[in-house]
Every structure is written in C-alpha cells, then in structure tokens.
C-alpha positions in Angstrom: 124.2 131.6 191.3 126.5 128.7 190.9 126.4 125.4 193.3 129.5 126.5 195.2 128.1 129.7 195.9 124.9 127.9 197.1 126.7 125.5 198.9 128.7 128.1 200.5 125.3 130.1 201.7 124.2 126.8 202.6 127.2 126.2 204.8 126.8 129.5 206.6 122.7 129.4 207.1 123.9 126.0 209.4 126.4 127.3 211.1 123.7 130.0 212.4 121.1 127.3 212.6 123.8 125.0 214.9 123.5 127.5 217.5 120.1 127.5 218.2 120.4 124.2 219.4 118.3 121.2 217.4 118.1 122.0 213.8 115.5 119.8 211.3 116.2 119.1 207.6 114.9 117.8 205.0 114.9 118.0 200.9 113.5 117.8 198.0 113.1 117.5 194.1 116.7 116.7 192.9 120.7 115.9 194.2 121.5 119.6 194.2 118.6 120.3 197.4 120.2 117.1 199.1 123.4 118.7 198.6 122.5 121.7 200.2 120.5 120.2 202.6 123.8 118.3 204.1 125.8 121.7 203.6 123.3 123.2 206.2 123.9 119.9 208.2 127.7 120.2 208.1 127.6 123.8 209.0 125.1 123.2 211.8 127.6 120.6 213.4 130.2 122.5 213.5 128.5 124.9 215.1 127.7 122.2 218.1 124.1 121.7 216.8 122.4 118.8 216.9 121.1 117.7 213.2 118.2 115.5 212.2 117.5 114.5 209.0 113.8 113.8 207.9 112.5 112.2 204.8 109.2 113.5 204.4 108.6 115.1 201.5 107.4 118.4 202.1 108.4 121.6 203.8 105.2 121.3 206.2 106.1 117.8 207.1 109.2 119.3 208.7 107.7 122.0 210.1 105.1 120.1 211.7 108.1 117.2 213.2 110.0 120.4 214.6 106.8 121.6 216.5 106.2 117.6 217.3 109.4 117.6 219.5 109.9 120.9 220.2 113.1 121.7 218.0 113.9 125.3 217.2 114.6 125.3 213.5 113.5 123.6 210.4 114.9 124.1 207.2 113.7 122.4 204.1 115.1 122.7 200.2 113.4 122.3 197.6 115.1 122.0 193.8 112.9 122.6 190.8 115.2 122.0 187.7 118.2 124.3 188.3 115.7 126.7 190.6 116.8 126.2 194.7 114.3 127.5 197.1 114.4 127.0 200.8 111.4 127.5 203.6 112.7 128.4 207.3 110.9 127.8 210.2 111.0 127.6 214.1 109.7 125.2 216.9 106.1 127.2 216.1 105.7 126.5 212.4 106.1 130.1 211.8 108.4 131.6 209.1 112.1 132.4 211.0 114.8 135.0 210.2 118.4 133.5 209.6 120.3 133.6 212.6 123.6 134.9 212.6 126.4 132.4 212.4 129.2 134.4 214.3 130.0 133.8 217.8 132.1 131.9 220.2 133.1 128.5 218.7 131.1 125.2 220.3 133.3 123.0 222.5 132.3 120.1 220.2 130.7 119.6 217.2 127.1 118.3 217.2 125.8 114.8 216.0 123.5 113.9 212.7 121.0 111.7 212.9 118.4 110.5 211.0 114.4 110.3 211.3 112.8 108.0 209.0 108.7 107.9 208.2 108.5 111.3 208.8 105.4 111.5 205.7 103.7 108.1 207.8 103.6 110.2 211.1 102.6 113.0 210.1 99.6 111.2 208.2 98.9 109.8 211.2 99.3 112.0 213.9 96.7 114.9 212.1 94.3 111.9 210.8 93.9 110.2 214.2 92.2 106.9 214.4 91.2 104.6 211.3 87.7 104.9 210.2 85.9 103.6 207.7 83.3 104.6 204.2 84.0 107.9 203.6 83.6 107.3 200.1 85.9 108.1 197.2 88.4 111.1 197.3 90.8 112.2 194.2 94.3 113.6 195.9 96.7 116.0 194.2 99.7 117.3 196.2 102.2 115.7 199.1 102.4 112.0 199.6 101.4 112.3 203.3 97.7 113.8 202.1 97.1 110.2 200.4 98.1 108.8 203.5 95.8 110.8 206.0 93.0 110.5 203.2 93.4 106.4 203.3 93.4 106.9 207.4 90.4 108.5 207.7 88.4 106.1 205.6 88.6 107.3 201.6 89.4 105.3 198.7 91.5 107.5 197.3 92.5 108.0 193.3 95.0 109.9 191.6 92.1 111.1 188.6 89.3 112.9 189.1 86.5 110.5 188.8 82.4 111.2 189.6 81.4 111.8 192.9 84.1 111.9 194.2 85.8 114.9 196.9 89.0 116.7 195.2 91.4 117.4 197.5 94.3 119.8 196.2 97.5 120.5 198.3 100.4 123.0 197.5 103.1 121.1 196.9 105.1 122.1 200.3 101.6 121.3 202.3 100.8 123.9 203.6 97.7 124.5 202.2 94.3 122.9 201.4 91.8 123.0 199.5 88.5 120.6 199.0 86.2 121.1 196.4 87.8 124.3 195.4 86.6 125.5 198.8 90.1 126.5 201.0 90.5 124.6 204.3 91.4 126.5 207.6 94.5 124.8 209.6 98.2 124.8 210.1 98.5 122.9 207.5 97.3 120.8 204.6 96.4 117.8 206.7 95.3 119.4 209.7 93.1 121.6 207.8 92.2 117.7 206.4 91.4 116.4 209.7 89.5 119.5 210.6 87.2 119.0 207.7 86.9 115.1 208.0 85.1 115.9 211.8 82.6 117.4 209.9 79.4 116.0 208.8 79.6 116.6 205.2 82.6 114.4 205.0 80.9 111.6 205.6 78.3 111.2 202.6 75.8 108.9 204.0 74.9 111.3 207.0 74.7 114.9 205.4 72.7 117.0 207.6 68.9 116.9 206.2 69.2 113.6 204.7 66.0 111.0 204.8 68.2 108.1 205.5 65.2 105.7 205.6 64.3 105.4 209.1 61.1 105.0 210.9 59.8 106.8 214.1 
C-alpha cells in the first residue's frame, strides 16, 4: 500500500478517534509512522478531538499514559523499514475497535498538544521509590525498562555479563520476561515492579540464605 493510501486510512482512523473525545499518539521507528501518526492527529482535530502527542517510545508507554489520565483512545505506529503497523487501545489498556468516523460535524476543531517524558514517567510511576543494591541486571527491549531497572536499584548493562538477571522486553512493552521465566502484569514494567517486591530480586536476602548472623 502506498503512503497516500496510508495517510488517507490514517486520516480517517482520526476522524473516528476525534469523536471519542481525548485521543493519545505516539510513533515510532522512522518519518513515515510520524507521518501517520500526525495524519491521525489532523483527522482527530477535525473531528473536535482533543490530541496529545507523547514521545515515549513504545506502544505500552501510551497505553499506560491513556489509562494514567483517563483518555479514551491511544494509538501508536510503529514503522519497520517500509512495514507500518499500528496498536489501538482505550482508556483500559485493552485492544479497541476503530470507531466509525461519520457523524454530525464538531462545532470546532480540537487542540494538539504535546506531552513530553512520557518513557521517564512511566519508569517511574511502575518502579515507585529509589532503592538501592540490587545487583547487576542486563536489559533488552524499551528504553523506559532501563529506566525502571536503574530506579529500583540495578546496575544495568546492555551485554549479558555473569551473574547477572536478563531482563527481555517485546519491543512495544508489553511483555516481560526475566531469566527466561515470563512476568505476570499489564505490562513490561509493571510485570518489573511486581517481580522487584519479591525476595529473589534482591540477591543478598534469598529466602534460606545463612547471611552470617548470630542468635
């Protein structure tokens, strides 16, 4: 399919979108996605809706914003080479059916605006408080899992190396997996923070461990 076409589908997934009130959007891997991205924008406008614009750098970052403040719709694109997919989702993180763009026009069109650090807050909403010694970690997948890693107290590389936890993401975040071992969560990171209350992510106090102490 060509980019006009694209941009035309684009154009009319918006315009649906714009009606449902709040739409989030946010791209990925190349100029065509941003492209696309600002076609939905444009389309949700016009259709009165209000459009924010997110930089993180995942579809699960904006999935997890659009639950954060309650916004219907989130729609993130995603270019690999000349390949275009996009993930849908509403205010629940759960996958959403296009709506359909026809209806009465909007008295006005709707504003864009802009929400910047959207990878930081996510990091740091699902990681919670610094903590500290939690040993080494190697990280493959979003930026934002480095950052939730470094917030709840790794050293994190981008190598394997001895020793330490492998953590692996899918490359939209959505899910996780440590040691091979799949995580349980909504997504990457909060299947992350899950694991991270647990004693085993804290090496010097595994369960069963003599960790020199006297009665």
């Amino acid at each position: 399919m060509g980019r006009t076409q694209l941009g035309r589908e684009f154009f009319e997934l918006g315009l649906g979108l714009g009606r449902l009130g709040t739409v989030l959007i946010g791209s990925g891997g190349g100029s065509l996605a941003r492209a696309l991205a600002r076609a939905a924008g444009c389309g949700a406008a016009l259709a009165g809706g209000e459009v924010k614009f997110h930089d993180g750098g995942c579809a699960a970052c904006g999935a997890w914003l659009a639950r954060y403040y309650q916004y219907p719709a989130a729609l993130f694109v995603r270019q690999d080479g000349a390949r275009v997919e996009r993930f849908l989702t509403d205010g629940r993180g759960r996958p959403l059916t296009p709506p359909d763009g026809a209806g009465e026009e909007a008295p006005c069109a709707g504003e864009w605006d802009l929400l910047a650090g959207a990878d930081c807050a996510w990091a740091a909403a699902r990681a919670g408080s610094f903590r500290e010694d939690r040993g080494t970690a190697w990280a493959q997948g979003p930026a934002a899992l480095t950052m939730a890693l470094e917030r709840l107290g790794y050293e994190v590389t981008d190598r394997p190396v001895p020793g330490a936890v492998c953590f692996e993401a899918d490359r939209e975040g959505f899910v996780l997996r440590a040691d091979g071992v799949a995580l349980e969560g909504e997504d990457a990171l909060s299947g992350l923070a899950d694991y991270g209350a647990q004693p085993r992510a804290v090496p010097a106090f595994r369960p069963g461990e003599d960790r020199g102490g006297t009665a």
